[in-house]
C-alpha positions in Angstrom: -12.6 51.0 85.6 -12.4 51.7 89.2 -12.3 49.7 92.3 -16.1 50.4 92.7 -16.7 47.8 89.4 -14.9 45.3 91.0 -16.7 45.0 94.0 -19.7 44.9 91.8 -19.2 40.8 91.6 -20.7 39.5 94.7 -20.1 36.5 96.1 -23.8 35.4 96.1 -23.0 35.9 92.1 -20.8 33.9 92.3 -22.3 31.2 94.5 -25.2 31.3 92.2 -23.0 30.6 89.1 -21.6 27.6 90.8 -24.9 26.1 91.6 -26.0 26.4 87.6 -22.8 25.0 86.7 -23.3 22.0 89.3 -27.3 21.6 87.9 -25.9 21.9 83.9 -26.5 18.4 82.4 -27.0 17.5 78.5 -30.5 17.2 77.9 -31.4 14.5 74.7 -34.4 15.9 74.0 -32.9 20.1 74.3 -29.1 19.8 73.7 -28.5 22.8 72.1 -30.2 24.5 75.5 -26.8 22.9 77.7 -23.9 24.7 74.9 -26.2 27.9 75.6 -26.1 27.6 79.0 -22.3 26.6 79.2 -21.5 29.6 77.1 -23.7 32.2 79.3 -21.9 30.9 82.4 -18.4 30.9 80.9 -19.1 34.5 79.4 -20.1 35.9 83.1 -17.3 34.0 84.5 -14.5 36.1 82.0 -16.5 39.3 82.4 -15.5 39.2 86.4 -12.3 38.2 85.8 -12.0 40.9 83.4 -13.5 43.4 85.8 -11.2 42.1 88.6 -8.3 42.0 86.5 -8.8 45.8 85.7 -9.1 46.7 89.0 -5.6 44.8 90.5 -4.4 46.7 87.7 -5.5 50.2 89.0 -4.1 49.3 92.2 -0.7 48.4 91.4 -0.8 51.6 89.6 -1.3 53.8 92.3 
């Protein structure tokens, strides 16, 4: 993976992650919809780290 992925994760991305995670409440009558949403946010959240990970790895390699 090259630099090029990396700056794939904007920071409006980001910014717009933060905001779900700030609106993500338990809902009584929909709880199952919360652990859903928790586990979509937490699985975009490794995938840039991943992504960003890789590319400070390409880096120190050069």
């Amino acid at each position: 993976m090259t630099a090029n992925r990396a700056r794939q994760i904007d920071p409006i991305q980001i910014e717009n992650i933060a905001t779900r995670l700030r609106r993500l409440i338990p809902d009584r009558r929909d709880p199952e919809q919360f652990h859903t949403e928790k586990s979509e946010l937490e699985h975009l959240l490794r995938q840039m780290a991943k992504r960003l990970r890789k590319s400070n790895d390409a880096h120190a390699k050069r």
